[in-house]
N, C-alpha and C positions, 0 to 999 in steps of 0.2 A: 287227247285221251286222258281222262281220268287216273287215278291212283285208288286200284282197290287193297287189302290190306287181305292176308290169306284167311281160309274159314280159321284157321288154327292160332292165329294174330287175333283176331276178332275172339274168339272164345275165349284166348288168355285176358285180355284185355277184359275182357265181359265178369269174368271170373274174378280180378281186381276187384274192380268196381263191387260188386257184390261180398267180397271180403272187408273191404274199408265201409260200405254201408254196414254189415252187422257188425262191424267191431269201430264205429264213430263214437261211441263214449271215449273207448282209450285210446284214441288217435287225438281226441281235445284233448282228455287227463296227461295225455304227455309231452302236449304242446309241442307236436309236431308241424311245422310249416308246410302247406300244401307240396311245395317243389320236393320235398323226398316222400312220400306219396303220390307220386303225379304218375308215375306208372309202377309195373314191377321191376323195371330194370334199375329206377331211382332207386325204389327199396330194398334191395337187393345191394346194390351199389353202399347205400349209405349203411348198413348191416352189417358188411364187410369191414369199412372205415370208418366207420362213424363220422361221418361225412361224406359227401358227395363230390367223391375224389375223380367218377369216370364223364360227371353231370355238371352242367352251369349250372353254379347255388349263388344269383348274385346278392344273398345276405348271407352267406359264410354259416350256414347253421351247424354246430360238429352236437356232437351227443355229451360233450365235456360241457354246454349249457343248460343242463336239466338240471331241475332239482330233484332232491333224493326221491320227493313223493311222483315227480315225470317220470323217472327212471324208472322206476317200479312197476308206471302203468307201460312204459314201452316194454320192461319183459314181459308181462305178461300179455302184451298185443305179439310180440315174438311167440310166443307159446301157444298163442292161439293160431298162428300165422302155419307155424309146422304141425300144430295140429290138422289143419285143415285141408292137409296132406302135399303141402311143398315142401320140395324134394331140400333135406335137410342140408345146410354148409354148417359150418364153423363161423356164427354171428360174431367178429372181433371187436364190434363195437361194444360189444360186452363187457361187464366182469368178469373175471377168469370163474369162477364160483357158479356165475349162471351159465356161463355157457358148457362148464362140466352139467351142469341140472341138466339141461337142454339137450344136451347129447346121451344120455344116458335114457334120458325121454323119448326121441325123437331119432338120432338112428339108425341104422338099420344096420 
């Protein structure tokens, strides 16, 4: 017997996929490794800690390896992330400053 995945696994997942295609410029601009984009629970995970604290990350990527112009483009991949109406946390991998921006933004 097979392993199907629920219609609502399947649309989340679909839904990923379709958010990382329209926003692939700044997933490169912030030189993000495929393994914290590989689903939403990685990026999610890595958002939290800046790093993939809940994920096997076997090249150790934390957010403390950007450069100031990657980090830029990953707030605003985060900004467009809760725009596009995921349900808002408190991103810790942040700077305290964006993620005051980001909440004040985003909500509710």
């Amino acid at each position: 017997m097979g392993f199907r995945r629920s219609d609502s696994a399947a649309t989340a997942s679909q839904a990923w996929q379709e958010f990382l295609e329209g926003n692939e410029h700044q997933v490169s601009r912030a030189g993000l490794p495929a393994t914290v984009v590989a689903s939403i629970d990685h990026w999610d995970d890595f958002l939290l800690h800046g790093r993939l604290a809940h994920h096997t990350d076997p090249i150790g990527f934390a957010v403390e390896a950007l450069s100031p112009e990657q980090y830029a483009a990953l707030v605003t991949l985060v900004d467009s992330y809760f725009a596009r109406g995921y349900e808002y946390f408190d991103p810790g991998a942040l700077l305290p400053e964006d993620r005051a921006r980001l909440q004040a933004r985003h909500a509710r």
